[in-house]
C-alpha positions in Angstrom: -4.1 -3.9 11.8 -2.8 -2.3 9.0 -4.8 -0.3 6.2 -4.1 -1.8 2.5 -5.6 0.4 -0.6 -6.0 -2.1 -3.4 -6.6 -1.2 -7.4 -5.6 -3.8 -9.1 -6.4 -7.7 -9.2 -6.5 -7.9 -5.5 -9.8 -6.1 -6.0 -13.5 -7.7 -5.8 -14.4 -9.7 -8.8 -10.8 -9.5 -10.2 -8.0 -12.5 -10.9 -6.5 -12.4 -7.4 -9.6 -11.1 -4.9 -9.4 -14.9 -3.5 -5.9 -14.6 -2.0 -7.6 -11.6 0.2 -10.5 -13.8 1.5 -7.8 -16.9 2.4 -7.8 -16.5 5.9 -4.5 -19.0 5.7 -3.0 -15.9 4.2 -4.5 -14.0 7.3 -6.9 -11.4 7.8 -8.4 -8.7 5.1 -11.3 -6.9 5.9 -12.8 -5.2 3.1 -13.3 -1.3 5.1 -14.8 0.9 2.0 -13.9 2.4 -1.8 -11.4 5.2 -2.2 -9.5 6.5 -4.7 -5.7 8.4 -4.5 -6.0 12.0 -3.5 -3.5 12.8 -5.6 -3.0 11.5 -9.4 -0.9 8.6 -10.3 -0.4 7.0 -13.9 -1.8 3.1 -13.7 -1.1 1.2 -16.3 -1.4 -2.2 -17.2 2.1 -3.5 -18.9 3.8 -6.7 -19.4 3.4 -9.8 -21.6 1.4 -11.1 -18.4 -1.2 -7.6 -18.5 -0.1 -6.3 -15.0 -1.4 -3.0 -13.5 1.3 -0.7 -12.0 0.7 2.0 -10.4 3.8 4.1 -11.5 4.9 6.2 -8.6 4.5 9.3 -10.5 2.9 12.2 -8.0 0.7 14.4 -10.2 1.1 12.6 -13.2 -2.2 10.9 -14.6 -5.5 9.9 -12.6 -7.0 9.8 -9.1 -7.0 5.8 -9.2 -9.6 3.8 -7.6 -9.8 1.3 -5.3 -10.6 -0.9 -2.3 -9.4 -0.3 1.3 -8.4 -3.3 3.4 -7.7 -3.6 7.2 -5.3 -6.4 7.1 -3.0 -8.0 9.9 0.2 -8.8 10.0 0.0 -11.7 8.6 -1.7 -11.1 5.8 0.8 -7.9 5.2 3.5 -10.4 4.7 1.3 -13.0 2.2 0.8 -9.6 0.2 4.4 -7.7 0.5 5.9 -11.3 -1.1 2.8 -11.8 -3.6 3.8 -7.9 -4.5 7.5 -9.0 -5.3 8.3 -6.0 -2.8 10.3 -4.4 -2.8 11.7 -5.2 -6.0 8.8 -5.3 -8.3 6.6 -2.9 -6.0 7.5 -0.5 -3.2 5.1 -0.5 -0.2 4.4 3.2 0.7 1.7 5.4 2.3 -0.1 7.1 0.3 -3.0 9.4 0.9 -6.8 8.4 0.1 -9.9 10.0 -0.3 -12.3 7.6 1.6 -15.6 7.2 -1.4 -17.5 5.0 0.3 -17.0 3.3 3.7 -18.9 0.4 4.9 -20.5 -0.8 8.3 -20.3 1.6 11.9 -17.9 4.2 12.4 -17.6 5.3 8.9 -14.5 7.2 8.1 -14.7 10.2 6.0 -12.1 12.5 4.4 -8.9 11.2 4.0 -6.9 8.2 4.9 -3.5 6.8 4.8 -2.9 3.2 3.0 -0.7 1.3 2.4 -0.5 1.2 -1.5 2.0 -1.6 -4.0 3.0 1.0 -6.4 6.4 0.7 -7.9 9.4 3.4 -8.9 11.1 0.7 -10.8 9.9 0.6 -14.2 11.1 0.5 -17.8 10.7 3.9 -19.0 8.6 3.4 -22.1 5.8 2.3 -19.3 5.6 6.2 -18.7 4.0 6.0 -22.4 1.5 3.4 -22.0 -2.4 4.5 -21.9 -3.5 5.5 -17.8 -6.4 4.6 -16.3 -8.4 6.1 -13.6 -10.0 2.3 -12.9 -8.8 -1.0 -13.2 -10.8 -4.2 -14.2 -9.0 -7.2 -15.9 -12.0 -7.7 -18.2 -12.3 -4.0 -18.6 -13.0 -2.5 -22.6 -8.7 -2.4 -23.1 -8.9 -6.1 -24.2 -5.6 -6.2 -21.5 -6.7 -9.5 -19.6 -4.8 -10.3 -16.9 -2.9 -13.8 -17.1 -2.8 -15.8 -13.6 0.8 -16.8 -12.6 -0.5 -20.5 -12.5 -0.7 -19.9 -16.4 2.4 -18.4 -17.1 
């Protein structure tokens, strides 16, 4: 099993939470919150209103999110939903566990897996960051679902 930090529309109650509960996909067990220990700019950019997390180090917020155990399978449904590795990277990144669920909480810090991407146009560097990201959230940004593009 593999840990997957999610902040984007992977995450509960967002656009694309039901590809992580598809067990055809494979397996994704929801572990805790967390959020990056170090700051990253996420931004939501596109005609189609898609977060990036720009791969920025020290630039912008610590970003929230959900932390996955997934297995393989599921790694490879998410790496090809991602467009990685030419729309996102996968990388480790470092985060700080918020909230963990269930026995044998983990505290401190963790490394994920995290979709963030180094490939961007640069006027995205611009674009207003957010700490948090929720398609329905007060940026009037809504996220539009592939099957409608």
């Amino acid at each position: 099993m593999a840990r997957v930090f999610v902040y984007g529309t992977l995450k509960k109650g967002q656009p694309n939470y039901k590809h992580m509960i598809n067990t055809a996909k494979g397996l994704a067990k929801f572990q805790g919150r967390g959020r990056t220990v170090e700051k990253y700019p996420l931004v939501i950019a596109g005609k189609y209103n898609i977060p990036y997390m720009l791969n920025i180090p020290g630039t912008g917020h610590h970003v929230a999110g959900e932390i996955y155990s997934v297995d393989e399978q599921m790694l490879q449904f998410l790496d090809e939903f991602e467009g990685c590795p030419d729309m996102y990277q996968r990388t480790l990144m470092r985060i700080e566990v918020v909230e963990w669920e269930g026995k044998g909480g983990a505290e401190g810090v963790l490394e994920c897996f995290v979709y963030s991407t180094a490939t961007y146009p640069p006027e995205w560097v611009g674009l207003p960051y957010y700490d948090s990201y929720d398609s329905s959230g007060k940026h009037g940004l809504s996220y539009v679902l592939r099957e409608s593009r």
